[in-house]
C-alpha positions in Angstrom: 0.0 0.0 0.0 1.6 3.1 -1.3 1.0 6.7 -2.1 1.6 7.3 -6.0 4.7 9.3 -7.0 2.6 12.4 -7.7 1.4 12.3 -4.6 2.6 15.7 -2.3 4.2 13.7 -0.1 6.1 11.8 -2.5 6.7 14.2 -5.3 8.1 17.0 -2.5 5.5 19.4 -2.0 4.4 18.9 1.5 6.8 16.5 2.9 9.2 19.0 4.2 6.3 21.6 5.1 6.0 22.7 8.6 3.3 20.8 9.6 4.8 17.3 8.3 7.5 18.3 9.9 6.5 18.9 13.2 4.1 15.8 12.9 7.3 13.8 12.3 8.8 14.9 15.2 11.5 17.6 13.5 12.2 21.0 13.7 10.3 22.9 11.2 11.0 26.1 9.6 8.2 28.1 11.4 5.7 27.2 13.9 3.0 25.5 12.4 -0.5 26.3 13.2 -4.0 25.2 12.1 -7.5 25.6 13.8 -10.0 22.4 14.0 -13.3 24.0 11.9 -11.3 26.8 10.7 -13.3 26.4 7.5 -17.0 27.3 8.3 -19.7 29.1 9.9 -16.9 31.7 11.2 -16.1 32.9 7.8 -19.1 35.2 5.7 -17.5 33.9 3.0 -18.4 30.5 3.3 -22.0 31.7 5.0 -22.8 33.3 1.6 -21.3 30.4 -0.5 -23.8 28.0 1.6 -26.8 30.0 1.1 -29.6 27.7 0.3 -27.3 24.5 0.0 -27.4 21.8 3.0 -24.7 20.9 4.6 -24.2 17.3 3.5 -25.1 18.1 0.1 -22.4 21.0 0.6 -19.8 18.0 1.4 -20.5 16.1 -1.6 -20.1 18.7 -4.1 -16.6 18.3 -5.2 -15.9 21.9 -6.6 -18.1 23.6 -3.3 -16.5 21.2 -0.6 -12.5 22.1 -2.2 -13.8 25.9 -2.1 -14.8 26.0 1.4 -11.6 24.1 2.2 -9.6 26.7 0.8 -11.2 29.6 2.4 -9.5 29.7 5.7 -6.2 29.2 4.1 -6.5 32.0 1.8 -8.1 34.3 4.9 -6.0 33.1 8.2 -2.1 31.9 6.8 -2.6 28.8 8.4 -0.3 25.9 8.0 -2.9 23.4 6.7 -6.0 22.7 5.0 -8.7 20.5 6.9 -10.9 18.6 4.5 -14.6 20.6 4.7 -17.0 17.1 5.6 -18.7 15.4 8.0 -18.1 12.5 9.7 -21.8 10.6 9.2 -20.7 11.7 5.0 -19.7 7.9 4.9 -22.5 7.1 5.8 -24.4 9.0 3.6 -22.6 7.0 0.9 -23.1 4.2 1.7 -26.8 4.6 1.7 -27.7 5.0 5.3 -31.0 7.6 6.1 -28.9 10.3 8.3 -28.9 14.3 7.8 -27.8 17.3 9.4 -30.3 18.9 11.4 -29.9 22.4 11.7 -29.9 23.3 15.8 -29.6 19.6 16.4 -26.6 17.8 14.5 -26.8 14.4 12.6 -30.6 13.0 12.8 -30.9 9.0 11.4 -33.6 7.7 10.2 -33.5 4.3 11.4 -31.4 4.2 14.9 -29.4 0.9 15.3 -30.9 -1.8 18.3 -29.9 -5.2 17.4 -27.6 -7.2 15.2 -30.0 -7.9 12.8 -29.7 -4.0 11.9 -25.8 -4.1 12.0 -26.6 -6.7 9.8 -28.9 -4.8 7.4 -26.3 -1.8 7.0 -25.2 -1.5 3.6 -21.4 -1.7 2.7 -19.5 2.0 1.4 -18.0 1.1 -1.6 -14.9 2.7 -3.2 -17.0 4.1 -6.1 -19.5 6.3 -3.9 -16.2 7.6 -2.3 -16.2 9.5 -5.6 -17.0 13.1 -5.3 -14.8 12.5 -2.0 -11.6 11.7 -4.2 -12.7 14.5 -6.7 -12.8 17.0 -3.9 -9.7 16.0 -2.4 -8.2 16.2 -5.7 -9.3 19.9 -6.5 -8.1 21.0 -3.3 -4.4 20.0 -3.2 -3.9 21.3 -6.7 -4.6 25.0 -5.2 -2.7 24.3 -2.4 0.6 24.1 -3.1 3.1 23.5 -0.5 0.6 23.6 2.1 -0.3 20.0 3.1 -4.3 19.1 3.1 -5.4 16.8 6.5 -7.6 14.5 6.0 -9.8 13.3 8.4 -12.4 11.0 9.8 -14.8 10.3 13.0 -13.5 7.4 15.0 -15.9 4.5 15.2 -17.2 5.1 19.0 -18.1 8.8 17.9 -19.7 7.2 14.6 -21.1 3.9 16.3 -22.7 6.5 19.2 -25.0 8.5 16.7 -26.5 5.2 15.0 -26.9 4.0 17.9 -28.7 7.2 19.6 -30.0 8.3 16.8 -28.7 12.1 17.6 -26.5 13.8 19.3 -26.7 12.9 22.9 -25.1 14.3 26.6 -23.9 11.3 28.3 -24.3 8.5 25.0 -25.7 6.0 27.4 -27.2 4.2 24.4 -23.5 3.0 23.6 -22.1 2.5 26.6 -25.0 0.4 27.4 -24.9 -1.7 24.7 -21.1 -2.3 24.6 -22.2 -4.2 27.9 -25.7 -5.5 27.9 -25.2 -6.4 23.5 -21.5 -6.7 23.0 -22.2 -8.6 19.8 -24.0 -6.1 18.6 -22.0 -3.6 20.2 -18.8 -5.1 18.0 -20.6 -6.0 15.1 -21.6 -1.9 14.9 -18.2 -0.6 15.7 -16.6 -2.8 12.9 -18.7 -1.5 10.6 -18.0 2.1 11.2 -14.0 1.3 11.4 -14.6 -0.1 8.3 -16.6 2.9 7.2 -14.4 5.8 8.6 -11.5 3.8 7.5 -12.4 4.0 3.4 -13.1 7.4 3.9 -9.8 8.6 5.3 -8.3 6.4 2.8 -9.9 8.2 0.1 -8.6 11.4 1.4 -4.7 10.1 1.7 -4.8 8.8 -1.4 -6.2 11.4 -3.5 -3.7 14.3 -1.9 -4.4 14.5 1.6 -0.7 14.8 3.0 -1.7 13.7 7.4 -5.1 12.1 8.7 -6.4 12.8 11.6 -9.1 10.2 13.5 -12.0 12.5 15.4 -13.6 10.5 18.3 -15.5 13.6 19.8 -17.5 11.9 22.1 -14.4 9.5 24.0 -14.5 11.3 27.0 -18.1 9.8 27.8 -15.9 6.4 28.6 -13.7 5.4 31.3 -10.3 4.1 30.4 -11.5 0.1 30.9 -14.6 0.7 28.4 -12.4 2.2 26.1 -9.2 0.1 25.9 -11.8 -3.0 25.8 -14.7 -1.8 23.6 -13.3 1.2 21.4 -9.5 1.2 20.9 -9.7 -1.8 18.8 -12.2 -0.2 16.2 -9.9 2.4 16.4 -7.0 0.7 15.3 -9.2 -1.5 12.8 -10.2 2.3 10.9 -6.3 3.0 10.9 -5.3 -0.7 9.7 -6.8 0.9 6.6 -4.2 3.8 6.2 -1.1 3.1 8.3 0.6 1.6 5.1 0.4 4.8 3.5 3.2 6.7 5.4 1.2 9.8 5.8 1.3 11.4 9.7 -1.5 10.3 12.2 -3.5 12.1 14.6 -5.4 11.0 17.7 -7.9 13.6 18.7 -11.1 13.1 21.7 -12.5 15.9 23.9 -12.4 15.1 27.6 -9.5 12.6 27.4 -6.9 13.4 29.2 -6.8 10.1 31.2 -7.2 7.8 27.7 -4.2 9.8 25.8 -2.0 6.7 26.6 -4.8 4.3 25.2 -5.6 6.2 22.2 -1.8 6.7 21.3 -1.9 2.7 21.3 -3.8 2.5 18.3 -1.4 3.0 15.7 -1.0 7.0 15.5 2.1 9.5 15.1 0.4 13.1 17.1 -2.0 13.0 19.9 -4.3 16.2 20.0 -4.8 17.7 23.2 -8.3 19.5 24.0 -8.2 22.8 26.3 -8.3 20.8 29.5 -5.3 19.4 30.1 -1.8 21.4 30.0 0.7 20.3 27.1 3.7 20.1 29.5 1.5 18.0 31.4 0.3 15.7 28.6 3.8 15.4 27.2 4.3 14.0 30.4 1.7 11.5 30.7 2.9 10.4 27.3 6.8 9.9 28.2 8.1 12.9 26.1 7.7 10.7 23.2 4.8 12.4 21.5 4.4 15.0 19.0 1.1 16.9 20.0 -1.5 18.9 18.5 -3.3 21.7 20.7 -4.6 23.2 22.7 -5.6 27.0 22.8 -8.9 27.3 24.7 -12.0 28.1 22.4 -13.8 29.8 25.2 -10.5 33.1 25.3 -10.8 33.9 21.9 -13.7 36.7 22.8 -11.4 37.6 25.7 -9.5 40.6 25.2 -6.4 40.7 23.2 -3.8 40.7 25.7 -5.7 37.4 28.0 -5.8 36.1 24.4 -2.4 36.3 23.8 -0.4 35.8 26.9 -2.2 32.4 26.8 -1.3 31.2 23.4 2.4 32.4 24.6 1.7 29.8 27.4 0.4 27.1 25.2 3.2 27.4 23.0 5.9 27.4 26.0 4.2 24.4 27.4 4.2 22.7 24.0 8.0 23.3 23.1 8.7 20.3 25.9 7.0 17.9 22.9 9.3 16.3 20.8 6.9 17.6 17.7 3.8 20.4 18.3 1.7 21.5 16.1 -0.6 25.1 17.6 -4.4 24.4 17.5 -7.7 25.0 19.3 -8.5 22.6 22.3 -11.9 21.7 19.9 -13.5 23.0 17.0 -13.8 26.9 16.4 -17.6 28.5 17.5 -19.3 30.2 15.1 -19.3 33.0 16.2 -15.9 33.8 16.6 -14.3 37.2 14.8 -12.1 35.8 12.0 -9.6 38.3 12.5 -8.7 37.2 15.9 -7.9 34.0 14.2 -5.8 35.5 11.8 -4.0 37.5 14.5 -3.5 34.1 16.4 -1.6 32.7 13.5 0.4 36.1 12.9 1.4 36.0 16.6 2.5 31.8 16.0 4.3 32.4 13.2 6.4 35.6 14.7 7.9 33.0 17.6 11.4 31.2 17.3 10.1 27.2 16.1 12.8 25.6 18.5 10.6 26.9 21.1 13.3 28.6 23.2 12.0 30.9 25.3 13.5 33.8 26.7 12.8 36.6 29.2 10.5 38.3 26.6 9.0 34.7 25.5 11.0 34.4 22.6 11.7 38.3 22.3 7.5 38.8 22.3 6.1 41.4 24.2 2.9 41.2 25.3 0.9 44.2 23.9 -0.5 47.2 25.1 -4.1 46.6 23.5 
């Protein structure tokens, strides 16, 4: 399994790029710097390009889906693309009755009880991964030197909305079944590693340069419900891709005590939400990790200076990392000013990318504003 010579991490383009570089472990030429939903509902730009359009039919227009990946990269100077989707998208391909909801998030039509449903799911096929290759392929051709991400939900995040049917606060429909049903309960999350695995697959090989594996709702579980019931999907959805030689990531909100299990799977970079300190995950880790992470989405209304003395801290704290990558601690809200994002990656980009730190932090001063 092997990524075809024009393939930007082959052919040159985004192998030595910051972000690879960092993902890898090395010291890249400037710090690198992306933001989890930097393409979206914070940009007017992509507001007026989705007027009238839903969003899963917005994913599966090739030409619209590479547009709104390129927006924030043209806007913020960030250090990567993130593939515009959703994670139910493979299932949409595959034939499964599930939409976005606006106000709620992904609705199913038929939530799934027993194993004769896992049974009755249809398979995703390579050819409905189509417009998904197409988009892909769009994108990197703009992009240049800058590497595209691809990415995927993790099969407990996937398995969790079949199951529930919706979004849900404490997912008890899962974690019920992976005990009371846990035939059912594996039969689901092998379809969804299987699911989430074609699609990132898709993504690598048509140009995406790193993948990253989503499992939003992992902190629901305690560490023994997810090194028994979930890490093994998990590593069954990157079976699919690890051949490829493109960069992993590991990314959950609310896991700070499964960062050791979720590294186990198979992956390069562990993303750290806004909970946990880098210096301290780094720690929990063995210093052996590159991470991704963790400015808090909740300070990016706060003043300028609160703003920025903490991304100063995030980055201090990351520099004990072998590898770190700047992001958000979770996705960006919507109604965040894009120019504070912007700012954010001017203020990355103007540190030293060794990460030493001196009585200024790396000859920064804290402004005035």
């Amino acid at each position: 399994m092997t990524l075809q010579s024009s393939h930007p991490l082959i052919d040159g383009r985004t192998s030595d790029s910051p972000l690879i570089t960092a993902y890898r472990g090395g010291k890249p030429s400037r710090k690198p710097i992306w933001f989890m939903r930097q393409a979206g509902r914070s940009l007017p730009e992509y507001r007026k390009l989705r007027e009238g359009i839903s969003m899963l039919d917005s994913c599966l227009q090739p030409e619209l889906a590479s547009e709104i990946t390129l927006q924030p990269v043209r806007r913020h100077d960030v250090d990567a693309a993130i593939f515009f989707s959703d994670i139910v998208i493979p299932l949409k391909l595959a034939g499964v009755g599930v939409d976005i909801v606006p106000g709620v998030g992904p609705v199913l039509e038929k939530p799934i009880r027993s194993l004769e449903d896992v049974k009755a799911l249809p398979v995703l096929t390579e050819e409905a991964l189509q417009p998904i290759r197409d988009a892909v392929g769009l994108t990197v051709a703009e992009l240049g030197n800058t590497p595209l991400i691809g990415f995927a939900g993790a099969p407990f995040t996937l398995a969790a909305y079949m199951v529930e049917g919706k979004p849900s606060r404490d997912h008890l429909g899962p974690r019920s079944m992976m005990h009371g049903d846990p035939e059912t309960w594996q039969a689901l999350a092998n379809w969804a590693a299987d699911a989430s695995g074609k699609f990132l697959k898709a993504q690598l090989e048509a140009g995406a340069s790193a993948g990253q594996l989503f499992d939003s709702w992992a902190g629901s579980l305690g560490l023994a419900d997810y090194q028994q019931h979930v890490a093994p999907a998990s590593r069954r959805a990157l079976d699919q891709v690890r051949g490829l030689g493109a960069p992993l990531v590991h990314f959950g909100t609310g896991t700070s005590e499964l960062l050791l299990a979720m590294r186990e799977v198979g992956v390069d970079v562990i993303g750290v939400d806004y909970r946990l300190p880098l210096d301290e995950a780094n720690r929990r880790l063995g210093g052996t990790t590159p991470l991704q992470g963790n400015i808090d989405p909740a300070l990016l209304t706060a003043p300028w200076p609160i703003l920025e003395a903490h991304v100063l801290d995030v980055i201090e704290r990351g520099a004990s990392a072998p590898g770190h990558v700047l992001n958000l601690g979770h996705g960006v809200p919507p109604e965040t000013d894009p120019s504070v994002l912007s700012r954010i990656v001017e203020l990355v980009h103007s540190e030293q990318p060794d990460g030493d730190f001196g009585a200024e932090v790396s000859g920064h001063r804290v402004s005035e504003e």
